[in-house]
C-alpha positions in Angstrom: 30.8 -71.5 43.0 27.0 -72.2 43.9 27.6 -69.8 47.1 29.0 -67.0 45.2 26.4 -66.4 42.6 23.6 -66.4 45.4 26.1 -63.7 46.9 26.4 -61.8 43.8 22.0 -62.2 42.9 21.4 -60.0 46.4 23.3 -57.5 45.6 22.0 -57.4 41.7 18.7 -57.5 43.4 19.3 -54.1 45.5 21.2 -52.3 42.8 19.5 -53.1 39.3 16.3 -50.4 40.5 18.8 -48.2 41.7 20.4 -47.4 38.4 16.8 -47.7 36.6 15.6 -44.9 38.7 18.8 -42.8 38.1 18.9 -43.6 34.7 14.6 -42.5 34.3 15.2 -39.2 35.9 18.3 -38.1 34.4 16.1 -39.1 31.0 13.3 -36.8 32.1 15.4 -34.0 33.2 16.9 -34.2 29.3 13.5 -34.1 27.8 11.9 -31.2 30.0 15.2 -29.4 29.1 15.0 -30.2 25.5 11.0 -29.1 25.3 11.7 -25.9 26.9 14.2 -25.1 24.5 11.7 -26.3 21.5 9.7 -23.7 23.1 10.3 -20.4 21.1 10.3 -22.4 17.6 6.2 -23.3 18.5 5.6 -19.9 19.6 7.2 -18.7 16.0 5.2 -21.6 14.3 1.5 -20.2 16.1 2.6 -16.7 14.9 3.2 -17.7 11.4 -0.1 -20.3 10.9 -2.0 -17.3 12.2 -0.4 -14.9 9.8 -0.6 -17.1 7.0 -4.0 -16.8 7.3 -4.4 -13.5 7.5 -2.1 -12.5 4.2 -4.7 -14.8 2.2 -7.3 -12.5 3.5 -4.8 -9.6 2.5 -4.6 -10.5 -0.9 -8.5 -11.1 -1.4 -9.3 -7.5 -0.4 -5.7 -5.7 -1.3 -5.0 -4.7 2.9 -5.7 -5.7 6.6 -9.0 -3.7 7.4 -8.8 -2.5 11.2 -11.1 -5.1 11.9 -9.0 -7.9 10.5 -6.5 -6.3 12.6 -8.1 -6.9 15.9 -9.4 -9.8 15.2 -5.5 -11.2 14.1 -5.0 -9.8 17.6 -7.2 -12.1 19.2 -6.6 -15.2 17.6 -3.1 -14.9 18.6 -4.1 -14.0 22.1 -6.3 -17.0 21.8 -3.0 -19.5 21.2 -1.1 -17.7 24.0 0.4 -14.8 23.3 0.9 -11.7 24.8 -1.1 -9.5 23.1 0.9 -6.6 24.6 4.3 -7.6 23.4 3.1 -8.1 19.4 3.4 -5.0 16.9 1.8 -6.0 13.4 3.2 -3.9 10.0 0.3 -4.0 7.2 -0.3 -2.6 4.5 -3.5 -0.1 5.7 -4.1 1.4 1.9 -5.9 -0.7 -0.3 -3.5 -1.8 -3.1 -4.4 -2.4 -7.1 -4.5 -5.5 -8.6 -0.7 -7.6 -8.7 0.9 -4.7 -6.2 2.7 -6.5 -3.4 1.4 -6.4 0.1 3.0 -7.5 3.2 2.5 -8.5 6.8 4.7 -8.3 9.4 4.6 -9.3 12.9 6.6 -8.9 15.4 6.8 -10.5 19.1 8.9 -10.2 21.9 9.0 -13.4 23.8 10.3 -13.8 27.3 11.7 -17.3 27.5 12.6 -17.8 30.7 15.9 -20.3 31.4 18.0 -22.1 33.8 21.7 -22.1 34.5 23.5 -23.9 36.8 26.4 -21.7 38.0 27.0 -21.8 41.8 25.5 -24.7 42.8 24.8 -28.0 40.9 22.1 -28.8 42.2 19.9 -25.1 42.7 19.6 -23.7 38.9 19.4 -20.1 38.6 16.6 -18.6 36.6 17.4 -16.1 34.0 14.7 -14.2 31.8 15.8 -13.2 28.0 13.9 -11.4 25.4 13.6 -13.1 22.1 12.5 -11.3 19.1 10.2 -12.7 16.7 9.9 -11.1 13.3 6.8 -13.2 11.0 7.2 -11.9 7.6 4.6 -12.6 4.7 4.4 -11.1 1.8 1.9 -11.4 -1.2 0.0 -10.4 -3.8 -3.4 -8.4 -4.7 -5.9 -10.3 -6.2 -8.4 -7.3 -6.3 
């Protein structure tokens, strides 16, 4: 019996980091696939903190000035975005105290993903556009 567990140990030996390192990278390729897909929901959250923001500022003075404007532009450019591919609706006229204003934003994001069709081990890389619409709305406070 000795001779067989000595037998049985070199083989445990050669095959125990085997299936660790299978088992690590088939854990990583699960998590890089699962932040990727988490992806769009942070670009939607960085949209709507910044527009959040910006209503406040919309209800203090009853619209989004043109300078407000550019400089919602930027911030969102700061965090990422493509400042090309964001249209923002707000209201340009200054409203009366207790009127409802609103801010919209929209944003069309590429998100780029992988399929594997033909082979399993090459993925195929397909590009889809995702539309973003941030909505706020509020009050005026002037």
């Amino acid at each position: 019996m000795k001779n067989r567990r000595k037998e049985e140990r070199g083989s445990t030996v050669l095959v125990t980091p085997l299936i660790w390192t299978i088992s690590i990278l088939i854990f990583l390729f699960f998590l890089v696939t699962a932040l990727r897909v988490i992806e769009p929901f942070v670009v939607y959250q960085k949209i709507s903190e910044t527009s959040l923001k910006y209503i406040f500022i919309m209800e203090e003075y009853g619209y989004l000035a043109a300078k407000d404007k550019e400089n919602l532009l930027r911030e969102l450019q700061q965090k990422g975005l493509d400042v090309s591919k964001v249209r923002i609706n707000a209201d340009e006229r200054r409203r009366e105290y207790g009127e409802v204003i609103g801010l919209e934003i929209h944003y069309r994001y590429s998100f780029r993903h992988m399929r594997f069709q033909r082979s399993a081990l090459t993925p195929e890389y397909e590009t889809e556009d995702i539309a973003m619409c941030v909505s706020k709305k509020g009050v005026s406070k002037r």
